[in-house]
PLY file of the C-alpha trace (Angstrom):
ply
format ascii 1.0
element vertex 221
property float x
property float y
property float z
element edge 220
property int vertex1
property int vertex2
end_header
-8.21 63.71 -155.94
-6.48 66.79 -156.29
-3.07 68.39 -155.68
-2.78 71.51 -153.18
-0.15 74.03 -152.52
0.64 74.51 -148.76
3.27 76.32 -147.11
6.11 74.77 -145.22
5.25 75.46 -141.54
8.68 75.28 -140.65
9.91 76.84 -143.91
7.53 79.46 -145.14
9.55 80.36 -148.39
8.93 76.90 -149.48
5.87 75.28 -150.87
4.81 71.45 -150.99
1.88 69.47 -152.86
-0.36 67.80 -150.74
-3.02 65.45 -152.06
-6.95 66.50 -151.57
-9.88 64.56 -151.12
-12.53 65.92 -153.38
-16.15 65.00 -152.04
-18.39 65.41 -154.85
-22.66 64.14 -154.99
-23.57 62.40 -157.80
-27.44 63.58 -158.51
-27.77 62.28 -162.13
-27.74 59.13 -163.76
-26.07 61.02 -166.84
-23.43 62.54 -163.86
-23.58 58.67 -162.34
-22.63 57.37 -165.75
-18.78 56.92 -166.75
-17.91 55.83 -170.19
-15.04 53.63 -171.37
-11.71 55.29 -171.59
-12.94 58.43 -169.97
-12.01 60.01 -166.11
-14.11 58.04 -163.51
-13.53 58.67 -159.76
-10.81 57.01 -157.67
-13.39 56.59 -154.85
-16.82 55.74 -155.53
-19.37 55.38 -152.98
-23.13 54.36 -152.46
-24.05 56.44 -149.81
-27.45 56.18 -147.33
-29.40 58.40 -145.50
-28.35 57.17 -142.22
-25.10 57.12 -140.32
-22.79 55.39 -138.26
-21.48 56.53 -134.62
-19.07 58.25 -136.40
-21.72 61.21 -137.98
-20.29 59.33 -141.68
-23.41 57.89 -144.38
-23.11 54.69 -144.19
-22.96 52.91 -147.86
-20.84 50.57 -150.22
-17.90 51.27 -152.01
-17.59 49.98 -155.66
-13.69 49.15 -156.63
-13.52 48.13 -159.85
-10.63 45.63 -160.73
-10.01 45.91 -164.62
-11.91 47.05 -167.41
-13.36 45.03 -170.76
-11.52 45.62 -173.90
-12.29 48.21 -176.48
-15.90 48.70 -177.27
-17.86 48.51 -180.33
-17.35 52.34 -182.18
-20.66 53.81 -181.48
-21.25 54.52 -185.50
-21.31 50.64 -186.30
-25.04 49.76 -186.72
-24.81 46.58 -184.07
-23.40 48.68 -181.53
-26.79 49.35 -179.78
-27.65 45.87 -178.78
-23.90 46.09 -176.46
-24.50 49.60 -175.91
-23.51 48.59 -172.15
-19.75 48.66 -172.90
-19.62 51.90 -173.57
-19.62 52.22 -169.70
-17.33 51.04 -167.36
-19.60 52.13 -164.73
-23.31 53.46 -164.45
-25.49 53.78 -161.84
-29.10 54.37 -161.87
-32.68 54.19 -160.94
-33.82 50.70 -159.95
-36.94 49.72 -161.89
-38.27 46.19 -162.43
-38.75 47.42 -166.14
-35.04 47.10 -166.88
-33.93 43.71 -164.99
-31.13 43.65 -167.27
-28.74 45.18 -169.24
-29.03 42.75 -172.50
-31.49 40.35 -173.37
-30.37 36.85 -175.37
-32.77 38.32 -178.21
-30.03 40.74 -179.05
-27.76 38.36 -180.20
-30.18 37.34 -183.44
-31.32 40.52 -184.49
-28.11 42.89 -183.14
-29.71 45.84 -185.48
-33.04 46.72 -183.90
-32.23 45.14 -180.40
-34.74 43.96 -177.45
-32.94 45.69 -175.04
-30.33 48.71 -175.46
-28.80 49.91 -172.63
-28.07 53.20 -173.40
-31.74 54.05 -173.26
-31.54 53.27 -168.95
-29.65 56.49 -169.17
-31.96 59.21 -169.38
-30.51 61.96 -166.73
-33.17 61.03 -164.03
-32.37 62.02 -160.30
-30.63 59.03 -158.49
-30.53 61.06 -154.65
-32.00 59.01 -152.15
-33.39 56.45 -154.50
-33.65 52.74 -154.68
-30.12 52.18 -157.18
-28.69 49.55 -159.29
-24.84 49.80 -160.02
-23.63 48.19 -164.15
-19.95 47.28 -163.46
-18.72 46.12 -167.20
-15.22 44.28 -166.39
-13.13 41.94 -168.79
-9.89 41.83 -169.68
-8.01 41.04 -173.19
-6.99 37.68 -174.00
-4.66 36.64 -177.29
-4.25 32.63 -177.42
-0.59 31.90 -177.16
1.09 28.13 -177.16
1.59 28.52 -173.05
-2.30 28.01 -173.54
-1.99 24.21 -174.37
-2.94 22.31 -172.51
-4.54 24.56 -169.94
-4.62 28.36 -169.97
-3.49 30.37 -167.49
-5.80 31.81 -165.02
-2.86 34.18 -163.47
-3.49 37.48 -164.10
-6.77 36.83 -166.28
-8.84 37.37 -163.05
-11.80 39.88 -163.87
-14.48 40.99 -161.11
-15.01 44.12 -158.55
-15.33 44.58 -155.15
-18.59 45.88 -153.54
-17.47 46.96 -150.40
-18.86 48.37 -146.45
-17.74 52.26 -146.08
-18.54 53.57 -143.20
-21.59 51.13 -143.06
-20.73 49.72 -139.42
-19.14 51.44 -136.52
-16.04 49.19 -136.33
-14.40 45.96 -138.17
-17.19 43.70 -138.04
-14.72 40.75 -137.17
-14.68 41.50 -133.81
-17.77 40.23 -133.38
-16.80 36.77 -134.87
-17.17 34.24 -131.77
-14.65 32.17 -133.45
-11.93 34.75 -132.58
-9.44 33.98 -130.44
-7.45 36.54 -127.93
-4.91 35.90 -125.52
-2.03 37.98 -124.06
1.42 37.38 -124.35
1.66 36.45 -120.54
-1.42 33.42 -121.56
-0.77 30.15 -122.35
-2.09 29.58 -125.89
-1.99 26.05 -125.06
-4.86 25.81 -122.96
-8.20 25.53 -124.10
-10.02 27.65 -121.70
-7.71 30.66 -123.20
-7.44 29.15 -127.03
-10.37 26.30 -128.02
-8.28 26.00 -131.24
-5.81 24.10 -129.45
-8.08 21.43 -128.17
-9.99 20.16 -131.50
-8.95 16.91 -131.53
-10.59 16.75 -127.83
-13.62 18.11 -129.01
-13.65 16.52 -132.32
-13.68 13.35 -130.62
-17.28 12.42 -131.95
-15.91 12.26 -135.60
-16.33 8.71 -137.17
-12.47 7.36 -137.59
-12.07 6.28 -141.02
-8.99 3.91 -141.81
-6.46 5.46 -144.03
-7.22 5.09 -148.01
-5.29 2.38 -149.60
-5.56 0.66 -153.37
-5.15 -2.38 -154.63
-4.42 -1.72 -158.33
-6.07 -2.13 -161.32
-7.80 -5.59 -162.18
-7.23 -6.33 -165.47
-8.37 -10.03 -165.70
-12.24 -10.63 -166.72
0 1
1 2
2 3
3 4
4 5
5 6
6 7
7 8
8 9
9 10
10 11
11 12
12 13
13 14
14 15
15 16
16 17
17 18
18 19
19 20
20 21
21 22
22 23
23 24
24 25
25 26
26 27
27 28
28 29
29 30
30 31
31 32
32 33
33 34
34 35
35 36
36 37
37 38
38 39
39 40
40 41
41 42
42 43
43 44
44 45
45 46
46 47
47 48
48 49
49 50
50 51
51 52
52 53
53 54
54 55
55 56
56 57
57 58
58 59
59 60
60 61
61 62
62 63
63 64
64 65
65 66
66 67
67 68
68 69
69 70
70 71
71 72
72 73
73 74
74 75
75 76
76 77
77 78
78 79
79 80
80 81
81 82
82 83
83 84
84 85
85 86
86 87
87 88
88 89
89 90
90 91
91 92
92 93
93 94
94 95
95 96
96 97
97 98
98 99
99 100
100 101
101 102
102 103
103 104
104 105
105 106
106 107
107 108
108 109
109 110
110 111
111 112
112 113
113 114
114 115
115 116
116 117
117 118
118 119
119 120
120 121
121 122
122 123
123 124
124 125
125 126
126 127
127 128
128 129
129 130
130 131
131 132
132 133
133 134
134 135
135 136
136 137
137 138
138 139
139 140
140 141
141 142
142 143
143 144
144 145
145 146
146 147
147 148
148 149
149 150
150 151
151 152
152 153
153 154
154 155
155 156
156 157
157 158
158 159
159 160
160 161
161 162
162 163
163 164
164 165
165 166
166 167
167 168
168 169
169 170
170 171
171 172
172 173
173 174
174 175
175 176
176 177
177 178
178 179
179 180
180 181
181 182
182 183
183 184
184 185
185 186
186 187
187 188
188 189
189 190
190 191
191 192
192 193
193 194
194 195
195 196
196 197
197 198
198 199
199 200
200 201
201 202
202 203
203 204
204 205
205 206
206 207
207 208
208 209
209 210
210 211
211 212
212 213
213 214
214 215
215 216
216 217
217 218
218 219
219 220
């Protein structure tokens, strides 16, 4: 994104700042990879080959939610075996020699580690290859005495969203056949227009079950 200068049709002695859309290809896995605390793109997209209707590539956005903590300083001699927080992001070449970003082995011998993840990145092309996105998410949590009994799961949420763009032609929802239309001159009621309306009619084969009830506690033996 990026601010730019335009003239005020209707005022030309005036200027305002309109926000850009900067479109930018990612051919790197070095140009692909976006450390911790560093700039990474407000829009970041997976793109395909092929396209929609529309003439767009059709591919997956990647929205991150929140970011881990502060990583391990690079100089400390573990920080190689969780050399994968140094990213918030990276993306590059799929290749069944790297199924993962850490191995359990890492945790025993931290100094000369199994797997380090820094060594994925090595600047080869990622355009039009087979790709594997490392989202590293988390989120900074300081026990407190709200904690007791249970803690909190407001606002502790940590994940990211791996969504279409541009990969169909329309909201795929319309194609649900549980969706229901009807005009505001329709009935709702009726079950030809709305079959909503008439589940306890077609229901009907559900067993009845009698309504829960209890007895208490025995306490005699």
């Amino acid at each position: 994104m990026a601010f730019e200068s335009r003239t005020v049709p209707w005022n030309p002695k005036h200027e305002i700042q309109q926000i850009q859309l900067i479109q930018k290809t990612l051919e790197t896995e070095d140009q692909a990879a976006f450390a911790f605390g560093g700039t990474s793109p407000q829009y970041l997209y997976l793109a395909s080959n092929h396209t929609n209707v529309w003439g767009h590539r059709r591919g997956y956005r990647i929205q991150i939610i929140n970011f881990a903590g502060q990583p391990v300083p690079q100089e400390s001699t573990i920080e190689s075996a969780f050399s994968w927080e140094r990213y918030q992001l990276a993306v590059t070449q799929r290749k069944e020699e790297e199924p993962s970003s850490t191995s359990i082995y890492n945790q025993n011998d931290p100094w000369t580690p199994t797997v380090n993840f820094a060594d994925f990145i090595n600047n080869e092309t990622i355009a039009g290859k087979d790709l594997v996105a490392w989202v590293t998410v988390g989120f900074l949590h300081i026990p407190h005495a709200e904690d007791i009994p249970n803690t909190v799961t407001v606002g502790n949420g940590v994940g990211f969203f791996l969504k279409p763009y541009n990969f169909f032609n329309e909201d795929p929802s319309v194609q649900s056949p549980d969706v229901v239309y009807f005009q505001n001159d329709q009935d709702a009621r009726v079950c030809e227009i709305n079959p909503v309306s008439c589940l306890p009619e077609t229901a009907a084969c559900a067993p009845d079950l009698p309504d829960f009830t209890h007895g208490g506690f025995r306490t005699g033996f």
